[in-house]
C-alpha positions as semicolon CSV with decimal commas, in nm:
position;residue;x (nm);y (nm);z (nm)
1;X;-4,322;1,631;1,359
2;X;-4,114;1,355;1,239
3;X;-3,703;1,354;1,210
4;X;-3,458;1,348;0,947
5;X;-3,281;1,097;0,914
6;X;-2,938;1,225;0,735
7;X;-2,811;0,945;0,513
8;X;-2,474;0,805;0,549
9;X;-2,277;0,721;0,243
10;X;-2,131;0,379;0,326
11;X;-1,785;0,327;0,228
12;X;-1,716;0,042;-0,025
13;X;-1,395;-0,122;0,027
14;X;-1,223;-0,424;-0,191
15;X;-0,946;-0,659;-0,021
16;X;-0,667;-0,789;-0,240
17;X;-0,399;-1,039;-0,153
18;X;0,023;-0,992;-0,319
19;X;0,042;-1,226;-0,522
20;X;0,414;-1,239;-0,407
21;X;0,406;-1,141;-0,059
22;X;0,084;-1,278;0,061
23;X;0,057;-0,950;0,204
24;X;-0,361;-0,825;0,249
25;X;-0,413;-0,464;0,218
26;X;-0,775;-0,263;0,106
27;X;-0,841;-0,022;-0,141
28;X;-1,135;0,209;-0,205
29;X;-1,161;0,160;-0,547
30;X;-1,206;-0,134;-0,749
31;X;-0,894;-0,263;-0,963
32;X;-0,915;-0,381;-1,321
33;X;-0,593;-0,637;-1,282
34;X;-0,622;-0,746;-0,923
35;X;-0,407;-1,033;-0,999
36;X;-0,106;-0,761;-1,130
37;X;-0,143;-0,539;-0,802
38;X;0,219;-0,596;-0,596
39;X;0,255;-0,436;-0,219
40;X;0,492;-0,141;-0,182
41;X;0,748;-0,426;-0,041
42;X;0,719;-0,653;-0,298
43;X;0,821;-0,368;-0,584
44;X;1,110;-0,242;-0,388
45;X;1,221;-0,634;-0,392
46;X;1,143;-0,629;-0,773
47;X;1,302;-0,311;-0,860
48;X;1,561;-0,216;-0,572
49;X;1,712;0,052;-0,820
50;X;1,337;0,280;-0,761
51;X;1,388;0,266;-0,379
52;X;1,388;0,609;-0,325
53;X;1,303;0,619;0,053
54;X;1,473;0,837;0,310
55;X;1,668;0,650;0,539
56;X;1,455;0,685;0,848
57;X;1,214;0,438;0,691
58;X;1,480;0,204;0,553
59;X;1,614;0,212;0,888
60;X;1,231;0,167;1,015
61;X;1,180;-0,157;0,835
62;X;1,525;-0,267;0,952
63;X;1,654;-0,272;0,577
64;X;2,001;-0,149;0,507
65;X;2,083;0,188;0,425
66;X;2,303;0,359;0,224
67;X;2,389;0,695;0,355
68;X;2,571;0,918;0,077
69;X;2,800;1,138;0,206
70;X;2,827;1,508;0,007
């Protein structure tokens, strides 16, 4: 009797660079514009208005936060 051999799928990964940040990170998939793909940290410096995170993670990354009072 011989064994089976169960076939692992092997992940394929792609590593991009921020174009504005220098910042590497890896996705799973391939992207179409690699040169147009900006870190989460380089949007919320482009667009400061969409930053939308609580204020644990602002606080996290040492940024300053605005705490609205109700």
């Amino acid at each position: 009797m011989g064994y089976r051999s169960k076939r692992r799928r092997e992940k394929v990964t792609y590593d991009y660079q921020c174009s504005l940040t220098n910042e590497a990170y890896v996705l799973t998939e391939k992207a179409a514009n690699p040169k147009d793909l900006l870190s989460v940290k380089a949007y919320y410096e482009m667009h400061p208005e969409m930053d939308d995170r609580p204020a644990v993670v602002k606080k996290k990354l040492g940024l300053p936060t605005t705490e609205e009072k109700h």
